[in-house]
C-alpha positions in Angstrom: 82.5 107.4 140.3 85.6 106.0 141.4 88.1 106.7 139.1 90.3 104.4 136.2 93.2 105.0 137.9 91.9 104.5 141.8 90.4 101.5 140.5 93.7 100.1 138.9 95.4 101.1 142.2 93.2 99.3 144.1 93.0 96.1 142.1 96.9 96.2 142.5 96.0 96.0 146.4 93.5 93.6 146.2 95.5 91.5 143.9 98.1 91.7 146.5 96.4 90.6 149.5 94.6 87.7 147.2 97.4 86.3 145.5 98.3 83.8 147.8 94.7 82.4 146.8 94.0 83.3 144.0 97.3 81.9 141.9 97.2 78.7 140.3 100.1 76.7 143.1 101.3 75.1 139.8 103.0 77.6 137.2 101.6 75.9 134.0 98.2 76.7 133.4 95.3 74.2 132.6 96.2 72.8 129.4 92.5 72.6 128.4 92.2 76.3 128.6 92.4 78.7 125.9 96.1 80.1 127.0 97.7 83.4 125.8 101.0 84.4 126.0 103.3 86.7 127.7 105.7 87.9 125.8 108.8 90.7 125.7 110.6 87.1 125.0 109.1 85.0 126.7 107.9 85.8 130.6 108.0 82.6 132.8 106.2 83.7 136.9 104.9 87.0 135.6 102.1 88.1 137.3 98.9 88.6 135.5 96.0 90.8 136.3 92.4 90.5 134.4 90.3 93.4 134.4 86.4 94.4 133.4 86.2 97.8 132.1 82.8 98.8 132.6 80.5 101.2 131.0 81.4 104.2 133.4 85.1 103.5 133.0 85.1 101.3 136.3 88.0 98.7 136.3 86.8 95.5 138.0 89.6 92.8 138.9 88.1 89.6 137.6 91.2 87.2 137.6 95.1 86.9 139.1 97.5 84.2 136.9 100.9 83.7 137.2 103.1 82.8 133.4 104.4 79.1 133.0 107.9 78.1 133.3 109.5 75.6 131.6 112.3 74.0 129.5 111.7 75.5 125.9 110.4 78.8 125.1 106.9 77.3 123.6 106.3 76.1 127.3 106.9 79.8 129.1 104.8 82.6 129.3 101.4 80.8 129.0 98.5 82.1 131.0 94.6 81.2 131.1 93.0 84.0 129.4 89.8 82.7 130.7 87.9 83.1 127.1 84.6 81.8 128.3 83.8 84.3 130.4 84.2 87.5 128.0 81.7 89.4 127.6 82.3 90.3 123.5 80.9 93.7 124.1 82.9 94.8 127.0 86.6 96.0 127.0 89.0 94.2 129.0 92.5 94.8 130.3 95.1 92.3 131.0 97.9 93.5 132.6 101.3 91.4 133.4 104.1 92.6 135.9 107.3 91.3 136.8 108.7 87.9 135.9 112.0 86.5 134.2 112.2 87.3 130.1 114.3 83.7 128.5 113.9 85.3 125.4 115.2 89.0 125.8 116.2 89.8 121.9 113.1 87.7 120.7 115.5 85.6 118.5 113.5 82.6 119.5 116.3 80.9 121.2 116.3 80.4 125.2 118.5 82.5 126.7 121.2 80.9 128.8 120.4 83.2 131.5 116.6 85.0 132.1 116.8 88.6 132.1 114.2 89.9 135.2 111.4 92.0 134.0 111.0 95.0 136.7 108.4 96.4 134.0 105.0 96.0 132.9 102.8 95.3 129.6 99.2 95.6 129.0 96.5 94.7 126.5 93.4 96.0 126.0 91.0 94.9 123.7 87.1 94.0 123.8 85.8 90.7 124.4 84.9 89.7 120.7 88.1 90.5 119.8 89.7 88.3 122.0 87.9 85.6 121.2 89.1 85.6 117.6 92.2 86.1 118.9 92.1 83.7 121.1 95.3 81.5 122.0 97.1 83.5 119.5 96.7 86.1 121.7 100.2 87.9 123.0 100.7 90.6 125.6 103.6 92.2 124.4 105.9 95.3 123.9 103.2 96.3 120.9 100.4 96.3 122.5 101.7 98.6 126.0 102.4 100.8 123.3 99.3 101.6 121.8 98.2 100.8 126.2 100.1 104.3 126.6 98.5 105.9 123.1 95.0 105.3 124.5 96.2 105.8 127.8 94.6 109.6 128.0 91.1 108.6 127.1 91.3 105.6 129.1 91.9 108.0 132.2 89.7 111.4 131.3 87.1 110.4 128.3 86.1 107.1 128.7 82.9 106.3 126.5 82.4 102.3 125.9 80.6 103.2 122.4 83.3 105.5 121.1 86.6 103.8 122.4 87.0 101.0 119.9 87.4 103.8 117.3 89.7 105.6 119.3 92.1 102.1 119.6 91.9 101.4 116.6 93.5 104.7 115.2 95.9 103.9 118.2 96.4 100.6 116.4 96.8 102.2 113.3 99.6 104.5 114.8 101.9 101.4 115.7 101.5 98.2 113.5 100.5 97.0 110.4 98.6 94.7 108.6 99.9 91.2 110.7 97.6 89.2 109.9 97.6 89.9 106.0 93.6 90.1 105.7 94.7 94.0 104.5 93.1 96.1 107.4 94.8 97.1 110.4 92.4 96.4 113.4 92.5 94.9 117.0 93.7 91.6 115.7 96.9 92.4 114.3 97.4 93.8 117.9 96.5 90.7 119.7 98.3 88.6 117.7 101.6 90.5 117.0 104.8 88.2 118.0 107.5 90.0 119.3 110.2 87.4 117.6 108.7 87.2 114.1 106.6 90.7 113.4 109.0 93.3 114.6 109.6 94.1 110.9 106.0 95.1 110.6 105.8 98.0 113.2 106.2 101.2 112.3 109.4 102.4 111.2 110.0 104.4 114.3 109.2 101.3 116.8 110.8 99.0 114.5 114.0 100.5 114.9 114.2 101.2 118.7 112.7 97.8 119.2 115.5 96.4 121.5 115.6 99.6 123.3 112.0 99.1 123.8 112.4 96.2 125.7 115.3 97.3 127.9 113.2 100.4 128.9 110.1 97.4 130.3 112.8 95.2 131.4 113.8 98.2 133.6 110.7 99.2 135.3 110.1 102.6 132.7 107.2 103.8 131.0 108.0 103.6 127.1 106.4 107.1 126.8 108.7 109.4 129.0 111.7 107.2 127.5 111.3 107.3 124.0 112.2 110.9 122.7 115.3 111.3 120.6 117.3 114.1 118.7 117.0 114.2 114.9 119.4 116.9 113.8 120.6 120.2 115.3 122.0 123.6 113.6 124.2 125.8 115.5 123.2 129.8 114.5 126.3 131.1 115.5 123.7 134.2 117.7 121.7 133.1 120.5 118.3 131.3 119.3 115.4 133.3 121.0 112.1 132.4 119.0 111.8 130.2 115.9 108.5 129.3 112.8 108.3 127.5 110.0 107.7 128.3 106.3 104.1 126.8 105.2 105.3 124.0 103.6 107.7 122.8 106.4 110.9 123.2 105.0 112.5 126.2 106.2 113.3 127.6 109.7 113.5 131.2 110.6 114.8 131.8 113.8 115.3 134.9 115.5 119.3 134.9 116.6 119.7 137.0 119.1 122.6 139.4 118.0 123.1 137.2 115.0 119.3 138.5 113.5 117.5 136.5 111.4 118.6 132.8 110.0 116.6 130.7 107.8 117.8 127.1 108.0 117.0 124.4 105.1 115.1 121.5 107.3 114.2 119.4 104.3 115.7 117.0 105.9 115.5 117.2 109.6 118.2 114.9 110.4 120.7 117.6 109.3 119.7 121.1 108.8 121.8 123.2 107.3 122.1 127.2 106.6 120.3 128.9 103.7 120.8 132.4 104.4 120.4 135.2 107.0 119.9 138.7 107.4 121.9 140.7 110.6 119.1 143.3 112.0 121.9 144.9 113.3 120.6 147.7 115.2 119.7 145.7 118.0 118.8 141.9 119.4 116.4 139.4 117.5 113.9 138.3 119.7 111.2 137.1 118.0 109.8 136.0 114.7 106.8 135.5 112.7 105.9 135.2 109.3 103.1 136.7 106.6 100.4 134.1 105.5 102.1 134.4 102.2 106.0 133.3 103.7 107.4 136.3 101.5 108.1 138.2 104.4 109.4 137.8 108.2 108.8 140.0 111.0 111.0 140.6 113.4 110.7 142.1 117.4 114.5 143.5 117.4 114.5 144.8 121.1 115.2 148.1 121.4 114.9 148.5 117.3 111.3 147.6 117.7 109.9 145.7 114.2 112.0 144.9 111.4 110.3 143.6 108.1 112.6 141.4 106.3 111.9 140.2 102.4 112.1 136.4 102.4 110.6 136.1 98.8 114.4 134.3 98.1 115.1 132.7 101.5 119.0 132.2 100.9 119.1 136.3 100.6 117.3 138.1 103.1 116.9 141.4 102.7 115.4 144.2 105.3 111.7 146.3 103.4 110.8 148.7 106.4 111.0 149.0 110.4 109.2 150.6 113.2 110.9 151.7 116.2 108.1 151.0 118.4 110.0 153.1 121.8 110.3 150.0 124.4 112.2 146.7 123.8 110.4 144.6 120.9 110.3 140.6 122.4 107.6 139.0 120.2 105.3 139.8 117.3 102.2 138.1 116.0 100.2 139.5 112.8 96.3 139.8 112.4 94.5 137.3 110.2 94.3 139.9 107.2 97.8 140.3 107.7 97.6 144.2 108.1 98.7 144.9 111.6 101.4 143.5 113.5 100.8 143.4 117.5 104.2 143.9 119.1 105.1 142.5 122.8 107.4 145.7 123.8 108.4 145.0 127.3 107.8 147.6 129.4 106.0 149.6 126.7 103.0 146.9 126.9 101.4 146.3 123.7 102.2 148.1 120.2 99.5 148.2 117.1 101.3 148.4 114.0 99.9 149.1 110.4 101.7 146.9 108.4 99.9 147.3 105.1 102.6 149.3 103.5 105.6 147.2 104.7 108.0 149.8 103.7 106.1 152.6 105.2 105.0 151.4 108.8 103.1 153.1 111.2 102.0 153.3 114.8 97.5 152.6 115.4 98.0 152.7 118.8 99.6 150.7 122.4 98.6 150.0 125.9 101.1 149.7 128.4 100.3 146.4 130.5 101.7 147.5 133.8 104.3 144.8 133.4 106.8 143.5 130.7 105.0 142.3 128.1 107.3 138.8 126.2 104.9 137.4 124.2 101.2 138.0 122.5 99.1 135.5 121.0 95.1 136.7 119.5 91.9 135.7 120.2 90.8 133.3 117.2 88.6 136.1 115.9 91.2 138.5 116.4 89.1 140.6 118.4 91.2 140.4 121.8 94.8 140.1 122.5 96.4 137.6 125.1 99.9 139.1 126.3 102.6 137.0 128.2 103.3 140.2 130.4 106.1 139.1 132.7 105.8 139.7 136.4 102.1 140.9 135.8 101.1 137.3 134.5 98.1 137.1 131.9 96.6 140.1 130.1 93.6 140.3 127.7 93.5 143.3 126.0 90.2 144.3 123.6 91.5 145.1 120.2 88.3 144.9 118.6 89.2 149.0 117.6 93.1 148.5 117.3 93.1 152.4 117.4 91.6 152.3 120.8 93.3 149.3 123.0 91.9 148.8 126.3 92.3 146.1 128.7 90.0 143.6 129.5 91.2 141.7 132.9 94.8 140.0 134.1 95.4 137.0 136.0 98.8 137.2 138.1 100.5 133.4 136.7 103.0 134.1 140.0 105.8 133.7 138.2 107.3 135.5 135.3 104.9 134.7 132.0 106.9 134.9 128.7 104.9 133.0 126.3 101.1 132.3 125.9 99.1 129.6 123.6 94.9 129.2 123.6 93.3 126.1 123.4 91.9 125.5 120.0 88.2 126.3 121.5 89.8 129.1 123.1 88.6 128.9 126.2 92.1 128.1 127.4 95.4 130.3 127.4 98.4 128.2 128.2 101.5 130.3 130.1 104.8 129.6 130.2 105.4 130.9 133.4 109.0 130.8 134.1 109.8 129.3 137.3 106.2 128.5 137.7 106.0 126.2 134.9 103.4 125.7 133.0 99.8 127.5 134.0 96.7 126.8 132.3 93.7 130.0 132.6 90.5 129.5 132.5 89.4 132.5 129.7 85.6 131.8 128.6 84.8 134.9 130.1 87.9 136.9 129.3 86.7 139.5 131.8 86.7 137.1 134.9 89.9 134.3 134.3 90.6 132.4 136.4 93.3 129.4 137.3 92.2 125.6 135.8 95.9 123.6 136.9 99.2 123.9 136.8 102.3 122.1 136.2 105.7 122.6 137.6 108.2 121.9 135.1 111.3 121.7 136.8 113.1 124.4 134.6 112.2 127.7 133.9 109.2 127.7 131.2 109.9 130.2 128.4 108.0 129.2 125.5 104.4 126.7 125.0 102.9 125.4 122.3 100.2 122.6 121.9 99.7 120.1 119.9 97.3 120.0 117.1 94.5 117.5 118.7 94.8 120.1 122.3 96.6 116.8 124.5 99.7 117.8 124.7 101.5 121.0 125.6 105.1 121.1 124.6 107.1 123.5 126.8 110.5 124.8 126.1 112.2 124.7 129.5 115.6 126.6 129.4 117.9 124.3 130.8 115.5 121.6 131.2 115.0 121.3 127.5 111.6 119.9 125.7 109.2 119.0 128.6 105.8 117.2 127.3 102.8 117.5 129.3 99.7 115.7 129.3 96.8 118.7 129.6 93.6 116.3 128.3 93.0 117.0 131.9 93.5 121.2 132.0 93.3 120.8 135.9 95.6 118.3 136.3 98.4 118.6 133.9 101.1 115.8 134.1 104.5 115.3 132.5 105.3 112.7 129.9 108.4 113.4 128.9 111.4 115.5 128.8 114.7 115.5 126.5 117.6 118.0 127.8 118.4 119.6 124.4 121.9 120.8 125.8 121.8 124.2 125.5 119.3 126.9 126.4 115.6 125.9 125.5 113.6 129.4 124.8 111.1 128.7 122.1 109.3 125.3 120.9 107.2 125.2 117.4 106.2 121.8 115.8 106.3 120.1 112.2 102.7 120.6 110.3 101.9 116.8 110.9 103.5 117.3 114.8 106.0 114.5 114.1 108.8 117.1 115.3 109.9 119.7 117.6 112.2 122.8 116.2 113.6 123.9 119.3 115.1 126.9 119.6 118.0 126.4 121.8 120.3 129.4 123.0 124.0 129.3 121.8 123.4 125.5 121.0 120.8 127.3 118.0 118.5 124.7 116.0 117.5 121.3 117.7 115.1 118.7 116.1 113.2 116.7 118.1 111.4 113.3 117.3 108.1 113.1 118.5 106.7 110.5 116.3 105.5 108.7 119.6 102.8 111.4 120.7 101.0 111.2 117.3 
């Protein structure tokens, strides 16, 4: 099957080579049509593209229109939507390109001079729905928004009897209720005006609306421009690695030299410092806390683990340590909260009984052959993924955590310092360094293999994914927060990227992944807004 996007690409040709043919010669389209309207303001010699989505995902170019002109605003923009011949169970997809915007702050006055539009809006929406939208129907900065939302399953998971769920929860993520009938559906899509509804998209849109527009105007995709810093806390150390308390409110970062800080982040949009404990021995380099957020666990370099009680957040105070003989980089915990497995650099991978946190003790370790960074577990617990530095991927069978033993290692090329699995776990996700982002193939965890890989322009220290398994955000040193597409594991692709200014080592998200916490070197605490990938 040919695919979406070929498809789109070559209805782009064809609608190149046709146009001169295919246009209406005059600009205003047959009054006795059913006309829809193009609108960022207004869009007078846009070009307009019809497509037939069908069953398999195919697009078929049906029709090519060109927007009205004219001398007031209700004259521009109009097109023939060609309503008649909808099928009202198929999707379709009208996209517009180009064309001069008289109305570029939707104020519903004619601008003196028309803005040009170097961009491009798209609607899609089934036949029946159009229909009852009919020449209320608007393609505008709304619906390219939820266009881009949907845009993943459009291109990877296309199933015609499942997609009309899947945009309307897109709908549901941008507008509400416009046409007042008190559901949110593809209507109030269809029919949302750019000059008199901007008050009813949500909050987030609402109030970047004009910047919106100037990202279409200007040729952009909306969602690779639209990130945006909420708040930032400077640690005073060097932010390393950074979680959250259960209910979202607290920060703990591991600081470097400064040891542990827990930042209030009640409100995001300015953190501020609750308290901190100074490990003091050695370097903070990683953090993680028990299931019951009364205590932290620190990798402290060549300290090894420091258990800090966090029962009263504001003063930290240290309960036990381990030195566990390498250089502790990252700690994870086992689902019963017993053991703590401890990525010690060149000292592989450290078991430690944690039941007594004041009186810690060594199971057992396995040295990885390179430096281990970072471990994440299998969702059973049974096997541990380790981030092992020049050595790439390792698996290692803690099934017996008194008798480690490795199960097979995939050499990520780079440097790997942070790993994340799929939520099926069939996936670990590397941040590779140089490399980027590498996705492994790990249903047999005996056998992995590469799926893709992704080249993120910095150097890749820590990954994590979002909760629906789209989206991996990647913590790019001095590239910042990179977002990467991954619904297709074999072909990752950026979406976005915001340069976070300082030092970008670690990456963990809100509980409703509406926000990054980035840790971020000597800049310490960023906040990210991600309210766009919901």
């Amino acid at each position: 099957m040919i695919s979406l996007w070929k498809n789109i690409l070559l209805g782009t040709l064809i609608s190149a080579m046709l146009i001169g043919c295919s246009e209406r010669e005059n600009s205003s389209p047959d009054e006795s049509a059913t006309q829809a309207t193009a609108k960022l303001g207004n869009l007078a010699d846009a070009n307009v593209t019809i497509y037939k989505i069908e069953d398999n995902g195919t697009l078929i170019s049906l029709y090519f229109e060109k927007t009205s002109s004219g001398t007031t605003l209700g004259e521009i923009g109009k097109f023939d939507m060609h309503i008649d011949t909808l099928d009202d169970n198929l999707f379709y997809l009208y996209e517009v390109t180009g064309g001069k915007d008289w109305d570029s702050n939707d104020d519903g006055i004619l601008d003196t001079n028309a803005t040009i539009n170097k961009g491009i809006i798209r609607a899609i929406a089934k036949g029946s729905s159009l229909k009852v939208a009919a020449d209320n129907f608007i393609v505008s900065y709304a619906t390219e928004l939820i266009y881009e939302k949907i845009t993943p399953t459009l291109k990877y998971h296309f199933n015609a009897s499942t997609f009309g769920a899947k945009l309307q929860d897109a709908v549901k993520k941008v507008i509400g209720d416009i046409d007042g009938d008190g559901a949110i559906d593809e209507k109030d899509m269809l029919i949302f005006n750019p000059h008199s509804d901007e008050s009813k998209l949500i909050a987030v849109y609402s109030s970047q609306a004009q910047k919106i527009k100037d990202i279409l105007h200007n040729g952009k995709i909306l969602s690779l421009n639209l990130l945006s810093k909420l708040g930032s806390y400077d640690t005073a150390g060097w932010a390393e690695e950074i979680t959250l308390s259960n209910d979202g409110t607290k920060a703990y970062v591991a600081d470097g030299g400064n040891g542990l800080v827990v930042i209030d982040i009640s409100n995001p949009v300015n953190p501020s410092k609750l308290g901190s404990y100074d490990t003091t021995a050695d370097y903070a380099n990683g953090v993680t806390l028990s299931s019951d957020g009364t205590k932290a666990y620190v990798a402290d370099g060549d300290n090894g683990l420091v258990i800090v009680d966090i029962s009263d957040p504001a003063h930290p105070s240290k309960l036990g340590s381990y030195d566990t003989a390498g250089y502790a980089n990252g700690v994870t915990l086992s689902s019963d909260g017993t053991k703590a497995y401890v990525a010690d650099n060149n000292n592989g991978l450290v078991v430690v009984d944690i039941s007594n946190p004041t009186n810690l003790s060594k199971l057992d370790s396995y040295n990885t052959a390179g430096s281990a960074y970072g471990v994440t577990l299998s969702n059973y617990g049974a096997k541990a993924y380790a981030a092992d530095g020049n050595n790439g991927l390792v698996v290692i069978d803690i099934s017996n955590p008194t008798n480690l033993s490795k199960l097979d290692s995939y050499n990520t090329a780079s440097w790997a310092r942070d790993v994340t699995l799929s939520n099926d776990g069939t996936k670990a996700y590397v941040a590779d360094d140089r490399n980027g982002l590498v996705v492994v193939d790990i249903r047999d965890p005996e056998n992995l293999s590469k799926l893709g890989s992704y080249d993120t322009a910095g150097w890749a220290f820590g990954v994590v994914l979002s909760s629906d398994g789209t989206k991996a955000y990647v913590a790019d040193y001095k590239n910042g927060l990179v977002v990467i597409d991954i619904s297709n594991p074999a072909n990752p692709n950026k979406l976005n990227s915001y340069d976070t200014a300082g030092s970008a080592e670690d990456i963990t998200l809100s509980n409703d992944g509406t926000k990054a916490y980035v840790a971020d070197g000597d800049n310490g605490l960023v906040v990210i807004d991600l309210t766009l990938y919901r």
